[in-house]
C-alpha positions in Angstrom: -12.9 0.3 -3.4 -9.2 1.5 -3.1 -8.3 5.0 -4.3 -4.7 4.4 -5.8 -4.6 2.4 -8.8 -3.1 -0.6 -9.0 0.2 0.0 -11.0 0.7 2.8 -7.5 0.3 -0.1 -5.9 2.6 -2.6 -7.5 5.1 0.3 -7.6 5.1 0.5 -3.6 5.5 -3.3 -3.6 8.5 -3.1 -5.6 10.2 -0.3 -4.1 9.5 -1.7 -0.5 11.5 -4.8 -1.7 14.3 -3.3 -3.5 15.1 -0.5 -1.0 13.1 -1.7 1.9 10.0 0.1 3.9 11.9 2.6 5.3 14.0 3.1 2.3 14.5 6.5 0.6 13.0 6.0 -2.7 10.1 4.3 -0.6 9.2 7.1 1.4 9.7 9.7 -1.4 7.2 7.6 -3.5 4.8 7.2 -1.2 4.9 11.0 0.5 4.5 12.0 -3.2 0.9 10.7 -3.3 -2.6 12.5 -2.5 -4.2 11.7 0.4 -6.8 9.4 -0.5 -4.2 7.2 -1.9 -2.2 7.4 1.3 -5.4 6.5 2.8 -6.1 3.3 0.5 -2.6 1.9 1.2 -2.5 2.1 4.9 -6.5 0.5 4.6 -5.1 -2.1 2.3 -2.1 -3.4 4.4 -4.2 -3.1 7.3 -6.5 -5.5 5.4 -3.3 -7.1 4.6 -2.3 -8.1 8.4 -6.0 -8.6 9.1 -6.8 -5.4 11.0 -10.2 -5.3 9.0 -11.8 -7.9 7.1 -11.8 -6.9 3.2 -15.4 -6.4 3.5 -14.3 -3.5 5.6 -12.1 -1.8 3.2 -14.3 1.8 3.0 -14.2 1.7 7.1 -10.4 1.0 7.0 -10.5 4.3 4.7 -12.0 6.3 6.7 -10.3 5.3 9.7 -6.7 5.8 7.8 -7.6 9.3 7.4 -9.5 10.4 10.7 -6.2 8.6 12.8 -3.4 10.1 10.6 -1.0 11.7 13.4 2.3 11.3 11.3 3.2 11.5 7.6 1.9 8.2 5.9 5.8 7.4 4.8 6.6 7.2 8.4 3.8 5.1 9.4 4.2 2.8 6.5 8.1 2.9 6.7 8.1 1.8 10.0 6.6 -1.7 9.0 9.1 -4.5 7.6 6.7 -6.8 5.7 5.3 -3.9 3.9 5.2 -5.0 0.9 3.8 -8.9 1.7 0.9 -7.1 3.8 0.3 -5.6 1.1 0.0 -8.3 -1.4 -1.7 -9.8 1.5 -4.3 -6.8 1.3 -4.8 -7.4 -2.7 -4.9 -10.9 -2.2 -8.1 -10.5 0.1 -9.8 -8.2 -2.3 -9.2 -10.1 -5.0 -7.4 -8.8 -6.9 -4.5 -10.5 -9.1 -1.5 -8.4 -9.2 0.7 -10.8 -11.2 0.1 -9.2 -14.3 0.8 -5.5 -12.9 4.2 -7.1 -11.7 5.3 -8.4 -14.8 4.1 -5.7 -16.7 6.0 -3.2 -14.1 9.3 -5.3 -14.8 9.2 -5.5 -18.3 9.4 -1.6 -18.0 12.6 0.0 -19.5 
């Protein structure tokens, strides 16, 4: 399974449609996190534009990190529909995000 918690997640989604992919607070969030969680995201919107099948999501993993030549941000910045692969990604695995996002906006 992923290895970035959903509410990382959401927060990326967010971020990547307020500011953009390439955005500043975008990149600082995700340069910020470890590298398994790098890891998950590129796997998960690599799932998300159907790169790998969501059966495939530990392979995509594993992949993610063996072919990292450039800092994640980059990578990930450099992709416009960011945040709808993404959603894309969750949407494979099954998982619901619509509480996550309403919980993130009700945020202060």
């Amino acid at each position: 399974m992923l290895d970035i918690s959903l509410s990382k997640i959401v927060r990326v989604i967010a971020l990547a449609r307020e500011y953009g992919s390439d955005g500043v607070s975008t990149r600082r969030y995700i340069s910020d996190l470890n590298e398994d969680e790098q890891a998950s995201l590129v796997a998960l919107m690599w799932v998300g534009r159907d790169s790998f099948d969501a059966d495939d999501i530990e392979e995509a993993k594993r992949m993610a990190q063996a072919e990292k030549t450039s800092p994640t941000e980059d990578y990930l910045g450099g992709e416009p529909q960011l945040a709808d692969l993404l959603e894309d990604g969750l949407d494979a695995l099954d998982i619901n995000v619509a509480d996550a996002e309403d919980h993130l906006r009700e945020r202060p």
